[in-house]
C-alpha distance (Angstrom), angle and dihedral (degrees) to the residues before:
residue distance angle dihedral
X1 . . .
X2 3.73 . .
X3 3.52 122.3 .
X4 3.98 121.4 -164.8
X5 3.55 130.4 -159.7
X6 4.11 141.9 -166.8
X7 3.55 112.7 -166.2
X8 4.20 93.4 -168.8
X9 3.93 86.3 82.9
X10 4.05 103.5 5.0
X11 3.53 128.4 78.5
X12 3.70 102.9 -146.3
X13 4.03 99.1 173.6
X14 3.80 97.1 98.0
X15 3.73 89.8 46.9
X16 3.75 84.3 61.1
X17 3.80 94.5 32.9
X18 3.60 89.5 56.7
X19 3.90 99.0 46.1
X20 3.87 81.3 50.9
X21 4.02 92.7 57.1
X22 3.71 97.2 41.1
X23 3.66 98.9 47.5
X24 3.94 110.2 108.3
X25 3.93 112.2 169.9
X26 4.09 102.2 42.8
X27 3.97 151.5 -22.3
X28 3.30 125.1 -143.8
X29 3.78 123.9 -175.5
X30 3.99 124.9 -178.6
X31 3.96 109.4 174.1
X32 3.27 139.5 144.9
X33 3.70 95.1 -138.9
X34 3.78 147.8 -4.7
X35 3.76 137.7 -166.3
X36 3.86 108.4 153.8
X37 3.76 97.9 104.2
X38 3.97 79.7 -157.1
X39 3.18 99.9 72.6
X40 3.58 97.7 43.4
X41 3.99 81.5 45.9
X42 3.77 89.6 61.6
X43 4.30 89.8 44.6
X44 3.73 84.9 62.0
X45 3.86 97.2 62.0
X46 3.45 93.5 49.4
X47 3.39 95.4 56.1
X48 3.58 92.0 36.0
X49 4.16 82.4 60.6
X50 3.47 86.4 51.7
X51 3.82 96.0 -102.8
X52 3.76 102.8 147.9
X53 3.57 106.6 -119.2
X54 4.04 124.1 -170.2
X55 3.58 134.5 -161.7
X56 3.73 119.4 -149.5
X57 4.45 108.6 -175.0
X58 3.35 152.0 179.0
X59 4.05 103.4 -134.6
X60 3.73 104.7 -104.9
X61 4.26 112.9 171.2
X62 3.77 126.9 159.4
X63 4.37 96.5 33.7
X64 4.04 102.0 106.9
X65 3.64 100.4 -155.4
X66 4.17 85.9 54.0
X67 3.18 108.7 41.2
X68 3.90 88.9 53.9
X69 3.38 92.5 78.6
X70 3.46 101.2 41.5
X71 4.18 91.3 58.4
X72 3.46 83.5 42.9
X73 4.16 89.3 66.4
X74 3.56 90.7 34.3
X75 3.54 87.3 55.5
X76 4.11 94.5 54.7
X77 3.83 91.7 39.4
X78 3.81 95.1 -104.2
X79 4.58 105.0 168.8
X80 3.53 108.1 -116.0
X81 3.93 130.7 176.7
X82 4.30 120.6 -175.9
X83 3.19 114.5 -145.1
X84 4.05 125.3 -117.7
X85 3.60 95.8 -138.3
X86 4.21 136.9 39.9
X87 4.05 104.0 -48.2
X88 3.54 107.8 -163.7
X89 3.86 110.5 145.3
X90 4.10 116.1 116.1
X91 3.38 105.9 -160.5
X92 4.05 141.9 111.5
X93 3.83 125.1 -155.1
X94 3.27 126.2 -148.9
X95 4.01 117.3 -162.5
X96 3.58 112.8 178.2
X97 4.39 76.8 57.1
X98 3.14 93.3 34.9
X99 3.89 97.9 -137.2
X100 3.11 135.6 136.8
X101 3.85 129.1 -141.7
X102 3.64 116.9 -149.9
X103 3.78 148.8 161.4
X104 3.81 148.4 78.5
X105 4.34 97.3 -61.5
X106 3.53 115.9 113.2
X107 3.87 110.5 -148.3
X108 3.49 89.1 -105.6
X109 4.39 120.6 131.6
X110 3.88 98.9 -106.4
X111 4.49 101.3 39.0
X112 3.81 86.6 69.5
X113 3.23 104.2 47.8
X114 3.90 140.7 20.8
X115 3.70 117.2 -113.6
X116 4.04 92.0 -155.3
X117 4.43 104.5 12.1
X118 3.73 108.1 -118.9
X119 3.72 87.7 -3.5
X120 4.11 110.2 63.6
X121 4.15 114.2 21.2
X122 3.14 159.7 130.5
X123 4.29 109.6 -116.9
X124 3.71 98.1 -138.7
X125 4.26 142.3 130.0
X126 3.66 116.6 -135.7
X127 3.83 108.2 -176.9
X128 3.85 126.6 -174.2
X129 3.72 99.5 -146.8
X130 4.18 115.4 -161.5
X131 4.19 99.8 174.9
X132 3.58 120.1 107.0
X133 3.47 96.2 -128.7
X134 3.84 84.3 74.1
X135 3.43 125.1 25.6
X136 4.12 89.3 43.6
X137 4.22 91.0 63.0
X138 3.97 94.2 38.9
X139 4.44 84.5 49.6
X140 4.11 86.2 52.1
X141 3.76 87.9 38.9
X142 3.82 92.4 57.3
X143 3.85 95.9 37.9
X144 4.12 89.8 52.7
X145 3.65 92.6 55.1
X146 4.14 101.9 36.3
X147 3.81 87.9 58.0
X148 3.70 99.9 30.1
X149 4.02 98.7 99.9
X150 4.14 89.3 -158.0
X151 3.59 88.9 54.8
X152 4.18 100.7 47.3
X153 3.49 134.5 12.2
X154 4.33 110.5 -164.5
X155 3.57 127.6 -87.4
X156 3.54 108.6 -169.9
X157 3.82 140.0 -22.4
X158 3.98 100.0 16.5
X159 3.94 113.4 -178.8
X160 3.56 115.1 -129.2
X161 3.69 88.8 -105.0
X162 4.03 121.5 33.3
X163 3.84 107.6 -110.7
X164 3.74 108.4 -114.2
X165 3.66 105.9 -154.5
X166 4.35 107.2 -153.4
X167 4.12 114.3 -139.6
X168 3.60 127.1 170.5
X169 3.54 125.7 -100.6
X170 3.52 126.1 -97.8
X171 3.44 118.1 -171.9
X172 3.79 127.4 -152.2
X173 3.97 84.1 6.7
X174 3.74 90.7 116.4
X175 4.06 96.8 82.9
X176 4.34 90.6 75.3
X177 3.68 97.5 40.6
X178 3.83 102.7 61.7
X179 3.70 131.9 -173.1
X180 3.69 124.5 -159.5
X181 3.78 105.5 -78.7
X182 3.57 95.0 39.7
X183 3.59 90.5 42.0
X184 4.06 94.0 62.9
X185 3.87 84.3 42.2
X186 3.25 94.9 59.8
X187 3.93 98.4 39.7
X188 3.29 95.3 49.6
X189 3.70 88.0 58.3
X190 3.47 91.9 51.1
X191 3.28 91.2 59.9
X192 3.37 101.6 45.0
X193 3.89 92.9 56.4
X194 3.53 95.0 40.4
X195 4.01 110.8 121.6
X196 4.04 98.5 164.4
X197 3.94 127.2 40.5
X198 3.72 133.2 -30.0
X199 3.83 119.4 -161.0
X200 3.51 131.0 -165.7
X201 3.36 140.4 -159.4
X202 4.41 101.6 171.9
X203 3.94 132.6 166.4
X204 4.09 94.4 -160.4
X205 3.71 122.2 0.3
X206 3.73 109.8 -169.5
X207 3.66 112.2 141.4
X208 3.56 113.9 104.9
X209 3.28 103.4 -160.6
X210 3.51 84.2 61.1
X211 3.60 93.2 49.5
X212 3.74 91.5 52.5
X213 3.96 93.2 52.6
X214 3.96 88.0 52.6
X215 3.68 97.2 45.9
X216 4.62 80.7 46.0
X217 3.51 88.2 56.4
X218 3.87 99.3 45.0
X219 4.43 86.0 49.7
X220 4.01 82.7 57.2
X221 4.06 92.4 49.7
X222 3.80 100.3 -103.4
X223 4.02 101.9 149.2
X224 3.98 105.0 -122.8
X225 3.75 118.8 -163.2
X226 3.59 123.7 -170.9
X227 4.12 139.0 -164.4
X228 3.87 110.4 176.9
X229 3.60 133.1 165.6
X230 4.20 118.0 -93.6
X231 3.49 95.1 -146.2
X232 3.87 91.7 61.9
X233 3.50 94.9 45.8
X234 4.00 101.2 40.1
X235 3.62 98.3 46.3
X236 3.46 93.4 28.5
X237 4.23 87.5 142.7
X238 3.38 91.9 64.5
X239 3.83 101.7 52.1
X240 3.64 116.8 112.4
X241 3.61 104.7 -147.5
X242 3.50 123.9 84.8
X243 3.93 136.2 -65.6
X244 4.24 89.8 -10.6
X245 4.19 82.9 165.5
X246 3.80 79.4 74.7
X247 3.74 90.2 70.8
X248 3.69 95.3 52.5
X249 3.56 101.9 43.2
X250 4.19 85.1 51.1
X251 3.32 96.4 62.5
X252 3.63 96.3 36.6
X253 3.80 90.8 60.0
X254 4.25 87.7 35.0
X255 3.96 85.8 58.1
X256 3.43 92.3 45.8
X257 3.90 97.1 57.6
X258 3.91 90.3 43.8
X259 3.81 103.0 -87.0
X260 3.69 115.5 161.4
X261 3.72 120.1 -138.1
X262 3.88 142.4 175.9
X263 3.55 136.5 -160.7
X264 3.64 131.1 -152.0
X265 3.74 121.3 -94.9
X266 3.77 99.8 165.4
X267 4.16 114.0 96.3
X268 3.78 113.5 -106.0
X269 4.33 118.6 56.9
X270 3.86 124.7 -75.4
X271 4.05 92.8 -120.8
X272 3.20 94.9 164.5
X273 4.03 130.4 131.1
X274 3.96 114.3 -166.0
X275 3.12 149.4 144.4
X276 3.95 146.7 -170.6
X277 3.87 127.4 -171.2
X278 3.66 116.9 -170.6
X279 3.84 100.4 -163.0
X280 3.36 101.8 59.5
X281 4.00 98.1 21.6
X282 4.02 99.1 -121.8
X283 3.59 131.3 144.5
X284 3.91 122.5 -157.1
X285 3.32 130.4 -163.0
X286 4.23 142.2 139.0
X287 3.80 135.2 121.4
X288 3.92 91.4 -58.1
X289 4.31 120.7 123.1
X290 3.82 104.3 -153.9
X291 3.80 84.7 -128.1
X292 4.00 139.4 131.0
X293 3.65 93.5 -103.5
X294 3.76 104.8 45.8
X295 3.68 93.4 124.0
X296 4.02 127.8 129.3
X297 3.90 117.6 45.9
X298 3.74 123.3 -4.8
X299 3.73 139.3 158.6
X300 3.86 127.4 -155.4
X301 3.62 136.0 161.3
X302 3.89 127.6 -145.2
X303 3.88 113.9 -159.2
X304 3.81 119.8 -161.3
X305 3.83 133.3 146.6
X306 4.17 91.8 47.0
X307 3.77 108.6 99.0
X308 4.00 89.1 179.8
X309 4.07 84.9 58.6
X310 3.86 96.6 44.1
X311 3.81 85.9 51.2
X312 3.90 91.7 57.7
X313 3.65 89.5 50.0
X314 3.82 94.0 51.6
X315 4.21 94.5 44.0
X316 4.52 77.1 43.0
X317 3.46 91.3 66.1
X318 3.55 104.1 33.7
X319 3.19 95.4 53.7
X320 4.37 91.1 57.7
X321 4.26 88.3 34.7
X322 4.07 81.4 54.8
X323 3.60 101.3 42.5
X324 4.12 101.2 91.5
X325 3.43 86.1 -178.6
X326 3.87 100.5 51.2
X327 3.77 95.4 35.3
X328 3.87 126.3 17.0
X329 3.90 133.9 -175.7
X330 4.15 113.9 -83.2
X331 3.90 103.4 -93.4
X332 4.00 90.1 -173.6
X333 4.43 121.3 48.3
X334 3.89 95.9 -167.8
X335 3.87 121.6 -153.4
X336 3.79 127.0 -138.4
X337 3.83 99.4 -152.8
């Protein structure tokens, strides 16, 4: 089963709370941050009912509102590991349910949840993902970098021995649960052999190789639509991660060649990384930035084959692309010379 959220008029933080307090066999969480002491509340009792629960991180000291939660586990014993590399999934697994819990939220209060629906949000897609195909490669995923001593060093409360969790094997699962250099394999593919319409909902969208196989597809008529974030684009110069001039040059050139793109309007951030192709009726989405500098630890999911799933994605995006005032047209191309 595949279950789709939209956290800019669903609160999806009981749906998580409550996988969290029925789970009975083993948590794992991989994030790159959290600050929603409820959620790390709801952790507690499970491994206060003897649940073993795991924490998977990017290393994050000196940031008040994250490292509360972190002493927080510490404090109750919770096993965590930080990773020695970029850490950027957001996800949870949950084996005795056998779901996995995936997207681009951080556990943070607002990505969750909207503060005013439609009006105040965070654009994201949480899905709670139950087929084989995904939760068995994200489990092995997990379990190859917690006891991998080149990947993580501890953080707090090692055991004596690393808990090994067992899963069953899934062979040839590995194509819909996608890490980060399969992930650009595979989307650059899609783009390539796209002959319809490409939408896009995308937080940063730096790679410009990427860019280049976008504005391809748009010279061979393939209808590209686009909803970015404004602060990316507009302050582009002072973003810190890498080649940010790639952004503004890719929309210049996707403008040029008739692309049509939005910006958001609403309060909150467009976070969001998605995408639909039309062709081959596959949706993307997962924790990764199509950027330059994705590199390290990432965890993406590419649905195809589920026409009931592809549908949500198209009435997803039409909904934002028809919501003047959530998302409205650019009003300003920049240049970068």
């Amino acid at each position: 089963m595949i279950q789709l959220f939209d956290p800019s008029y669903q609160n999806v933080r009981p749906t998580l709370i409550e996988h969290i307090d029925n789970e009975q066999t083993g948590i794992d969480v991989a994030m790159w941050f959290m600050e929603d002491l409820r959620i790390s509340t709801a952790l507690i009792r499970a491994h206060r009912r003897g649940v073993p629960v795991r924490v998977l991180m990017n290393r994050r000291d000196g940031v008040p509102a994250q490292m509360a939660p972190l002493e927080q586990l510490q404090a109750a014993g919770v096993p965590m590991r930080a990773s020695l590399n970029f850490f950027h999934p957001k996800a949870m697994i949950f084996a005795g349910q056998q779901v996995l819990e995936i997207g681009g939220a951080n556990f943070t209060g607002d990505a969750w949840h909207p503060e005013v629906p439609y009006v105040n949000y965070v654009d994201e897609i949480i899905g709670f993902l139950s087929e084989p195909r995904f939760v068995q490669p994200a489990m092995r995923e997990f379990e190859d970098a917690w006891m991998s001593p080149s990947e993580c060093c501890d953080y707090c409360n090692a055991p004596d021995q690393l808990l090994q969790r067992q899963h069953a094997d899934c062979p040839g699962s590995g194509d819909a649960f996608l890490t980060r250099t399969h992930f650009y394999e595979r989307l650059m593919t899609l783009i390539a052999m796209e002959n319809d319409q490409i939408d896009i909902i995308m937080y940063r969208l730096t790679n410009a190789d990427l860019w280049h196989q976008l504005h391809l597809a748009q010279e061979r008529g393939v209808r590209v639509r686009l909803i970015s974030e404004p602060d990316s684009y507009y302050k582009w110069q002072q973003q810190t991660y890498m080649a940010p001039f790639n952004l503004v040059e890719g929309i210049y050139y996707m403008h040029a060649l008739g692309g049509q793109i939005k910006h958001r309007v609403h309060a909150g951030l467009t976070h969001e990384k998605f995408g639909l192709f039309y062709s081959s009726q596959r949706m993307l989405f997962g924790s990764q930035n199509w950027c330059t500098n994705e590199w390290g630890h990432e965890w993406n999911v590419d649905i195809y084959g589920d026409e009931p799933v592809f549908k949500w994605g198209i009435e997803h995006f039409e909904r934002k692309w028809n919501a003047p005032a959530e998302f409205a047209p650019i009003d300003r191309i920049l240049t970068w010379w």
